[in-house]
PDB file of the backbone (N, CA, C, O) and the ligand in Angstrom, with CONECT records:
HET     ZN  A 101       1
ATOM      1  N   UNK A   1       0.844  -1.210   0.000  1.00  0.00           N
ATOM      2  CA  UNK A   1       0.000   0.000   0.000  1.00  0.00           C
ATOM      3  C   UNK A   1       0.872   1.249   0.000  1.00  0.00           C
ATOM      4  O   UNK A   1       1.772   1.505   0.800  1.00  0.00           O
ATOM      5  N   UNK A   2       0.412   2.063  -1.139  1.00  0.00           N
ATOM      6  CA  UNK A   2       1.284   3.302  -0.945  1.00  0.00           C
ATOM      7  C   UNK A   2       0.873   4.543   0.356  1.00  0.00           C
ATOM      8  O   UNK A   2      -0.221   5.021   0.656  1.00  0.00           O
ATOM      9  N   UNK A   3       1.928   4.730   0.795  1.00  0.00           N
ATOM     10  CA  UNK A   3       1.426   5.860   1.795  1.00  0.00           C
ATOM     11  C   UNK A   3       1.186   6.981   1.312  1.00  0.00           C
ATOM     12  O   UNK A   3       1.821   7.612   0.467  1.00  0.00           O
ATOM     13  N   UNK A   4       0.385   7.200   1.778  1.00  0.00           N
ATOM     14  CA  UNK A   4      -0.553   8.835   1.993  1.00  0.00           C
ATOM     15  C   UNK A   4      -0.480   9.781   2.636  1.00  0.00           C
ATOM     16  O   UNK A   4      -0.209   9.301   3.736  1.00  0.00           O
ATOM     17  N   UNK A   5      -0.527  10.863   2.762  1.00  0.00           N
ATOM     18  CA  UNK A   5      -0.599  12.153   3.732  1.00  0.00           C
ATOM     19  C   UNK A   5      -2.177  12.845   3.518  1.00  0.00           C
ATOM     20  O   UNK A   5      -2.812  12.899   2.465  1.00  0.00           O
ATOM     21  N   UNK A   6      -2.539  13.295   4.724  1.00  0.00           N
ATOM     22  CA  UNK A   6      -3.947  13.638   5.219  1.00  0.00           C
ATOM     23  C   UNK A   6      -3.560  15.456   4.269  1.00  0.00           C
ATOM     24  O   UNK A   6      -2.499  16.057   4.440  1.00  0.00           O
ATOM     25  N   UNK A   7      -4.552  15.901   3.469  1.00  0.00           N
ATOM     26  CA  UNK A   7      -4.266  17.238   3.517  1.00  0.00           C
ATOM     27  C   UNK A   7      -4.788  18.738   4.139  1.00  0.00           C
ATOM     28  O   UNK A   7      -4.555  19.892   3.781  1.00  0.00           O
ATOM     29  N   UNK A   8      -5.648  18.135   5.302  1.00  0.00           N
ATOM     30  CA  UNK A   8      -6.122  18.547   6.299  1.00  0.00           C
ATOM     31  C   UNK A   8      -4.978  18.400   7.729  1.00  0.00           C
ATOM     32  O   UNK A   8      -4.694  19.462   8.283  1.00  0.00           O
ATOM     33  N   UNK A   9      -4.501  17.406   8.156  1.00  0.00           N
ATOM     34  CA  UNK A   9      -3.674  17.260   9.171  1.00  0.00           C
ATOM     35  C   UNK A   9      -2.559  16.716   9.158  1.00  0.00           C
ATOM     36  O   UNK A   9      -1.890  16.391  10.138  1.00  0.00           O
ATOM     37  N   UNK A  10      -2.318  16.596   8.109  1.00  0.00           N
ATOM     38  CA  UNK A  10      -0.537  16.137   6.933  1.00  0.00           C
ATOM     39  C   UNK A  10      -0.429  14.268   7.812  1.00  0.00           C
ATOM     40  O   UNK A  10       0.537  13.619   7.413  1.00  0.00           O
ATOM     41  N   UNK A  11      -1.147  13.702   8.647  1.00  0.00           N
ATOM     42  CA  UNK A  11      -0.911  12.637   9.069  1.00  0.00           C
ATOM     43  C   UNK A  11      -0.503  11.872   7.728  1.00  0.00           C
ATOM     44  O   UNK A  11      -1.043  12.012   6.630  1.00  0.00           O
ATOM     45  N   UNK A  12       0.593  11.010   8.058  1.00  0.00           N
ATOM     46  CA  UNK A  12       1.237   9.933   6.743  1.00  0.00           C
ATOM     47  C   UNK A  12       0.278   8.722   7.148  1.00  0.00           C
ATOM     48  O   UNK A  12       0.462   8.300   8.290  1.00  0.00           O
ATOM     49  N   UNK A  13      -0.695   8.108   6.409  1.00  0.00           N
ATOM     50  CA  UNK A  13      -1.191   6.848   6.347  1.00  0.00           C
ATOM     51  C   UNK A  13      -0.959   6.032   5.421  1.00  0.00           C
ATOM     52  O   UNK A  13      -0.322   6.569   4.514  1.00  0.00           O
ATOM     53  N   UNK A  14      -1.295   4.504   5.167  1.00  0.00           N
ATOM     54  CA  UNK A  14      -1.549   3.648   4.210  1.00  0.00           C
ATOM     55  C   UNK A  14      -3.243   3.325   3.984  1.00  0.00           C
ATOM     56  O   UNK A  14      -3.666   2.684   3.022  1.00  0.00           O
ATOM     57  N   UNK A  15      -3.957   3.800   4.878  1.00  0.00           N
ATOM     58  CA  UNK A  15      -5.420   3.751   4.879  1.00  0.00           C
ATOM     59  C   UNK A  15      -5.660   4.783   3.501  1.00  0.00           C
ATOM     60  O   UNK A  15      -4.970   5.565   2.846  1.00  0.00           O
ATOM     61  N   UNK A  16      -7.399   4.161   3.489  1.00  0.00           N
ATOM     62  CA  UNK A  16      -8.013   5.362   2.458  1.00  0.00           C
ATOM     63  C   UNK A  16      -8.334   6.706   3.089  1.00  0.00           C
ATOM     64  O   UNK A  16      -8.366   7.825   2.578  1.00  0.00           O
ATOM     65  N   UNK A  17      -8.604   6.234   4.549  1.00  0.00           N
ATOM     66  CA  UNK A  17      -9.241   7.482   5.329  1.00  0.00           C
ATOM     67  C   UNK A  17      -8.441   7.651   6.379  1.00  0.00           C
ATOM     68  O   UNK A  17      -8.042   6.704   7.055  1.00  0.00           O
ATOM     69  N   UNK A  18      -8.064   9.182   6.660  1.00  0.00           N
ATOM     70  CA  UNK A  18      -7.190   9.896   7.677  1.00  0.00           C
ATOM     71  C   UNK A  18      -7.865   9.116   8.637  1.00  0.00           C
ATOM     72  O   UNK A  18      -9.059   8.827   8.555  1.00  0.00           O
ATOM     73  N   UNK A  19      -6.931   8.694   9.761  1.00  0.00           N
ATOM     74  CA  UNK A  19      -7.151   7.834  11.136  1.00  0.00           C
ATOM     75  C   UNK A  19      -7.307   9.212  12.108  1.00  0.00           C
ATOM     76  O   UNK A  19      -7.815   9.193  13.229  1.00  0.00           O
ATOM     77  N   UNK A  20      -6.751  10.432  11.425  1.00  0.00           N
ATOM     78  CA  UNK A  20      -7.520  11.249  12.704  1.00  0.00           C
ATOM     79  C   UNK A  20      -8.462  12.188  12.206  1.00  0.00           C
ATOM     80  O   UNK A  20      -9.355  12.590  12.952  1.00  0.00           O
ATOM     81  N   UNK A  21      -8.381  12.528  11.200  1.00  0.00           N
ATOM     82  CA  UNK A  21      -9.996  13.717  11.055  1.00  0.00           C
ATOM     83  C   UNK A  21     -10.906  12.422  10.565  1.00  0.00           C
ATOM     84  O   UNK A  21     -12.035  12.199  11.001  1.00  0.00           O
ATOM     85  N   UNK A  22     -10.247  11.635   9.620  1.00  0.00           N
ATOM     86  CA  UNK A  22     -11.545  10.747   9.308  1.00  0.00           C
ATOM     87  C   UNK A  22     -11.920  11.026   8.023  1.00  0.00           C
ATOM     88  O   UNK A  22     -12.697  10.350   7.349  1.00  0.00           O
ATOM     89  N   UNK A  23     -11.169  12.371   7.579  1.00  0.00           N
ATOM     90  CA  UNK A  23     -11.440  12.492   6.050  1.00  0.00           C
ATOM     91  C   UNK A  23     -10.943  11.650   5.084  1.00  0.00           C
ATOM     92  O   UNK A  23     -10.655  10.488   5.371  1.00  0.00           O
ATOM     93  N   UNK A  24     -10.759  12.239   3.602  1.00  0.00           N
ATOM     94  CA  UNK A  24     -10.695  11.070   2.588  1.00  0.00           C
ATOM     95  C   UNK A  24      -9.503  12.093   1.395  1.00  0.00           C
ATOM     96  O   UNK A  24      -9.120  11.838   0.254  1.00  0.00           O
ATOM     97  N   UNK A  25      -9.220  13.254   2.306  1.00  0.00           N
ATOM     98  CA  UNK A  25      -8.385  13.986   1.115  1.00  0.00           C
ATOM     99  C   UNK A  25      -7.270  13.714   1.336  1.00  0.00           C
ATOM    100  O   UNK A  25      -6.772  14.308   2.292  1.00  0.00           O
ATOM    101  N   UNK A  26      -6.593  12.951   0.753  1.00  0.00           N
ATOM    102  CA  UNK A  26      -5.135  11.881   1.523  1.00  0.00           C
ATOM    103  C   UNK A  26      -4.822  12.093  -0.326  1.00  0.00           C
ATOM    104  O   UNK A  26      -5.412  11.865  -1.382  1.00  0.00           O
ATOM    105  N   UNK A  27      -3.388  12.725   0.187  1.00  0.00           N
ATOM    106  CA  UNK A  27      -2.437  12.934  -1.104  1.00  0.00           C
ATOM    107  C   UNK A  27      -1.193  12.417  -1.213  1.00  0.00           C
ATOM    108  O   UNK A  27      -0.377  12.889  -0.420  1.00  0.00           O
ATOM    109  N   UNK A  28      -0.737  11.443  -2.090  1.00  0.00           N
ATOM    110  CA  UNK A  28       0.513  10.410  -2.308  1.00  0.00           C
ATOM    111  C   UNK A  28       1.614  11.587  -3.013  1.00  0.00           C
ATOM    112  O   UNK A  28       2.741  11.457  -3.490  1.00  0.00           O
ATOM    113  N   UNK A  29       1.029  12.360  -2.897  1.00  0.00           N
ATOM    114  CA  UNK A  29       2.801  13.548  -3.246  1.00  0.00           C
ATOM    115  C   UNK A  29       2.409  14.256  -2.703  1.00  0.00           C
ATOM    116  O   UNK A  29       1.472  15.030  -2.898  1.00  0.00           O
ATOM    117  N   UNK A  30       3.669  13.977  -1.207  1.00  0.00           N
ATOM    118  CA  UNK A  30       3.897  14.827  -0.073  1.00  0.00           C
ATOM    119  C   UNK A  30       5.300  14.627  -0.146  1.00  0.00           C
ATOM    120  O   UNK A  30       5.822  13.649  -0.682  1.00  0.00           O
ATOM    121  N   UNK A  31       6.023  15.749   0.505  1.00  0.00           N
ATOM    122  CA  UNK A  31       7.511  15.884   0.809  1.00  0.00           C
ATOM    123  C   UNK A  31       7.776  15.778   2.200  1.00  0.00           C
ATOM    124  O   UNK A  31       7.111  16.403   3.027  1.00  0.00           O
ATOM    125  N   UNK A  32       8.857  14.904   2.549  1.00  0.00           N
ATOM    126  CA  UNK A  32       9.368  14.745   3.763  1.00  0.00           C
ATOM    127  C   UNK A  32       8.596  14.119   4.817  1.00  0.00           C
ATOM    128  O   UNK A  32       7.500  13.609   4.585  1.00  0.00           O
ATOM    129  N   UNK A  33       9.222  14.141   6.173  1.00  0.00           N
ATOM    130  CA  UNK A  33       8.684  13.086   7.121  1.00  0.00           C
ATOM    131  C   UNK A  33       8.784  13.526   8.294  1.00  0.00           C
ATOM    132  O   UNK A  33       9.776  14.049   8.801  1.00  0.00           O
ATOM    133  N   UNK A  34       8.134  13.403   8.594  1.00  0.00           N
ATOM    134  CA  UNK A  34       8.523  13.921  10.717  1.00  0.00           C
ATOM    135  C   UNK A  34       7.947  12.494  11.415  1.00  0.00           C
ATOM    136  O   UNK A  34       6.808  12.065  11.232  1.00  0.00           O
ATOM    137  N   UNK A  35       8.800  11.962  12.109  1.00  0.00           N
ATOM    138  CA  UNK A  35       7.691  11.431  13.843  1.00  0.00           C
ATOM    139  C   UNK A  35       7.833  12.150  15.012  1.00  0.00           C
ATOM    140  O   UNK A  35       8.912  12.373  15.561  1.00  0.00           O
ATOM    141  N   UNK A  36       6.603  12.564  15.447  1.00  0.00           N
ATOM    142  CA  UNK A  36       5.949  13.082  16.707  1.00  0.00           C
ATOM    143  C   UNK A  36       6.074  11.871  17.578  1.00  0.00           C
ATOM    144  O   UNK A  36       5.621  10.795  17.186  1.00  0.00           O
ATOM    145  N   UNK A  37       6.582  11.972  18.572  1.00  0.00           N
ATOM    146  CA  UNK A  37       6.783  10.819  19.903  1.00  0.00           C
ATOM    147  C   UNK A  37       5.389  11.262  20.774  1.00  0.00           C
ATOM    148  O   UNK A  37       4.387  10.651  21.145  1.00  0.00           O
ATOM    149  N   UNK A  38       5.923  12.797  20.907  1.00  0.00           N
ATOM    150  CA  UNK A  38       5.120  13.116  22.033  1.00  0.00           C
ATOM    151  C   UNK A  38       4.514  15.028  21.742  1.00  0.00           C
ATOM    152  O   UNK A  38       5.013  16.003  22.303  1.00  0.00           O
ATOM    153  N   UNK A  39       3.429  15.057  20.792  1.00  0.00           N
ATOM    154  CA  UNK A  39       3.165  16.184  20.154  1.00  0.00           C
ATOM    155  C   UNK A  39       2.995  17.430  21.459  1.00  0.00           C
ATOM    156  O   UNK A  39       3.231  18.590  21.123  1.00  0.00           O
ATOM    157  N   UNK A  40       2.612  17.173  22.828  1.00  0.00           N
ATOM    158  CA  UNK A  40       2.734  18.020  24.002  1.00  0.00           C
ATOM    159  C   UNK A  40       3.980  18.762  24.155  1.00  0.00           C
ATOM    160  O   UNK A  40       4.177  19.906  24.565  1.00  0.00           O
ATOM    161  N   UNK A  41       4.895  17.731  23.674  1.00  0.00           N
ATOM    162  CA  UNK A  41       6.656  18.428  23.804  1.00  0.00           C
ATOM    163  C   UNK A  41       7.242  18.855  22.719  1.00  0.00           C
ATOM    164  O   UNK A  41       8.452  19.072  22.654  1.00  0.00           O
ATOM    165  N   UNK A  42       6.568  18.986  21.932  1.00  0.00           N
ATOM    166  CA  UNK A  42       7.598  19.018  20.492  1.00  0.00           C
ATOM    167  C   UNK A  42       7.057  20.212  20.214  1.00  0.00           C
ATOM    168  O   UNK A  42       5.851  20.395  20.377  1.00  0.00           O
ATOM    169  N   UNK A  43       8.012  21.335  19.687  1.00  0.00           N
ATOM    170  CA  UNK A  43       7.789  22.461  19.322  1.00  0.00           C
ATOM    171  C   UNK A  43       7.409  22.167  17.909  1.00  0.00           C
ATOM    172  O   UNK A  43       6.493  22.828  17.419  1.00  0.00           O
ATOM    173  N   UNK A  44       7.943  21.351  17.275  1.00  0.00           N
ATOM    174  CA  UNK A  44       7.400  20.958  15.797  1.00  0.00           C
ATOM    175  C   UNK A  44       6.095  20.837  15.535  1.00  0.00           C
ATOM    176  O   UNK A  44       5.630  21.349  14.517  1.00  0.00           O
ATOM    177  N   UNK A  45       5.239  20.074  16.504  1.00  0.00           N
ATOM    178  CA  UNK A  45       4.263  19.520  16.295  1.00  0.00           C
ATOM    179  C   UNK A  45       3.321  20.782  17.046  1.00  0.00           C
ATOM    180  O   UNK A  45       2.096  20.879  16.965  1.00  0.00           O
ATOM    181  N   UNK A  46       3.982  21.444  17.578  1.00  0.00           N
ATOM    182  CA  UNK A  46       3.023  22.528  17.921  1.00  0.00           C
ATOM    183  C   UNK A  46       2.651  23.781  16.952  1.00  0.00           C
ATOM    184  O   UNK A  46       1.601  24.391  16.751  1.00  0.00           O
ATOM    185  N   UNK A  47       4.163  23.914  16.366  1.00  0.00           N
ATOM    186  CA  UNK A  47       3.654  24.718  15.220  1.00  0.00           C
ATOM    187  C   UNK A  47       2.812  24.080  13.865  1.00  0.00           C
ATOM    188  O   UNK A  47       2.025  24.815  13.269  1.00  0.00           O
ATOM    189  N   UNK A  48       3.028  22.677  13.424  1.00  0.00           N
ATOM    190  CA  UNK A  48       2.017  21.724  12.531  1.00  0.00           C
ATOM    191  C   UNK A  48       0.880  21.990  13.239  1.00  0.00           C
ATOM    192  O   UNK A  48       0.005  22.234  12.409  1.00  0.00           O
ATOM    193  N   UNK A  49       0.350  22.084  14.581  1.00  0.00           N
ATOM    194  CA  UNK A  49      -0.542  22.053  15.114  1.00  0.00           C
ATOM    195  C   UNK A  49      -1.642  20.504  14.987  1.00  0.00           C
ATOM    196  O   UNK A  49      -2.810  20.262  14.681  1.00  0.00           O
ATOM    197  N   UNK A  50      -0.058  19.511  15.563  1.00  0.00           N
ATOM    198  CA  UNK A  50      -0.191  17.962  15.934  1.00  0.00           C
ATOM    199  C   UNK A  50      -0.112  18.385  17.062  1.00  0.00           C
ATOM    200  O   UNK A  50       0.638  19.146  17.673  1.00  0.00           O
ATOM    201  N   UNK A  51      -1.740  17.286  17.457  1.00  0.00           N
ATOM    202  CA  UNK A  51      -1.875  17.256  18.761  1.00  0.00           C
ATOM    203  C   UNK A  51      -1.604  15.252  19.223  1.00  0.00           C
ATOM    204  O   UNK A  51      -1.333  14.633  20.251  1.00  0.00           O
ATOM    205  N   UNK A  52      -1.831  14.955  18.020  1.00  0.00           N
ATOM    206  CA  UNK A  52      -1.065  12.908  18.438  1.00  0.00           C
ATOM    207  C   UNK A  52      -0.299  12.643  17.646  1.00  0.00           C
ATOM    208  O   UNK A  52      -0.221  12.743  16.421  1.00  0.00           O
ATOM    209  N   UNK A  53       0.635  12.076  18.873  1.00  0.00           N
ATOM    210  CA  UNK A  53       2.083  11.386  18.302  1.00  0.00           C
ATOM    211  C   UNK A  53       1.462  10.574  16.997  1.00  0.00           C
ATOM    212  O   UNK A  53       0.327  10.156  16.767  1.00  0.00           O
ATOM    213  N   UNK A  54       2.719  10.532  16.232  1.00  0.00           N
ATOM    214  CA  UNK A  54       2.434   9.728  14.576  1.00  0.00           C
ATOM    215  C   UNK A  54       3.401  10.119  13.853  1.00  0.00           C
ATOM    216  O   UNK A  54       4.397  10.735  14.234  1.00  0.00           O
ATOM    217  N   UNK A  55       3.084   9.702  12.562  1.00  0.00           N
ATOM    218  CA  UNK A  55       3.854  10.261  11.140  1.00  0.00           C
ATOM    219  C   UNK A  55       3.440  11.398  10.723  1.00  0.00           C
ATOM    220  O   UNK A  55       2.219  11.494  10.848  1.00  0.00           O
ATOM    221  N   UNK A  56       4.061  12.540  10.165  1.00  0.00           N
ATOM    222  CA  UNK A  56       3.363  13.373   9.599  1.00  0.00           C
ATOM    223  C   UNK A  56       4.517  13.615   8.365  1.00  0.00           C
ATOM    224  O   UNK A  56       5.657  13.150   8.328  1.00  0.00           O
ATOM    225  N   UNK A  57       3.728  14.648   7.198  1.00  0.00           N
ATOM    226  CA  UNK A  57       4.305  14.774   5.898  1.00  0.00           C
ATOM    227  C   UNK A  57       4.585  16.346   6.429  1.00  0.00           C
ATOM    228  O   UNK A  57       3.819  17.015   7.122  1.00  0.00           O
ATOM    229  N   UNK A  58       5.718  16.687   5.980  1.00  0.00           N
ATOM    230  CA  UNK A  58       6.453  18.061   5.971  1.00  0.00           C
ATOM    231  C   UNK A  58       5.219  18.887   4.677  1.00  0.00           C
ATOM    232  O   UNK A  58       4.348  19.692   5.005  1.00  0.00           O
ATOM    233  N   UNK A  59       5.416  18.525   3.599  1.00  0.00           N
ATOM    234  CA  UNK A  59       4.907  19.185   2.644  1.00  0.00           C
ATOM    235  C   UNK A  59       4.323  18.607   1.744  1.00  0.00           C
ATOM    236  O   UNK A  59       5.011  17.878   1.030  1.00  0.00           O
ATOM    237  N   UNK A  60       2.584  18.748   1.408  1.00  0.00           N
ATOM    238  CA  UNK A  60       2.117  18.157   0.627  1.00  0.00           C
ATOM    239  C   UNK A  60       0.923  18.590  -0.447  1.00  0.00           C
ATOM    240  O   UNK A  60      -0.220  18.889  -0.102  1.00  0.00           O
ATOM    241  N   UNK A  61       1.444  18.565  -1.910  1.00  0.00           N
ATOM    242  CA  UNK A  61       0.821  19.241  -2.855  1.00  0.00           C
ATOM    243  C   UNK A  61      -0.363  18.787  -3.333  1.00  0.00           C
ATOM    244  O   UNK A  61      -0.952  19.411  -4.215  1.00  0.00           O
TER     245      UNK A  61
HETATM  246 ZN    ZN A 101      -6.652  14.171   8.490  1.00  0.00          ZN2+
END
């Protein structure tokens, strides 16, 4: 399964549907990668405005 990025909450999946909004606008050309351990501590994930640890896509067209 090719992975996906949410283009609502950049989450990286292999699902059809984002595991966290639940939507369906999931785009296979995204740039780059982050993991969130712990989105409470991570200044990264605060400015993405990730609130659960996961995969997320840096940039996605
Ligand atoms: Zn989403």
């Amino acid at each position: 399964m090719p992975q996906k990025a949410c283009r609502v909450c950049k989450v990286v999946t292999s699902d059809n549907v984002c595991p966290v909004c639940k939507g369906s606008e999931l785009s296979e050309d995204f740039f780059g990668f982050v993991i969130i351990l712990d989105a409470s501590k991570s200044q990264l994930a605060e400015k993405m405005k990730i609130k659960e640890a996961g995969q997320y896509a840096l940039k996605i067209r």
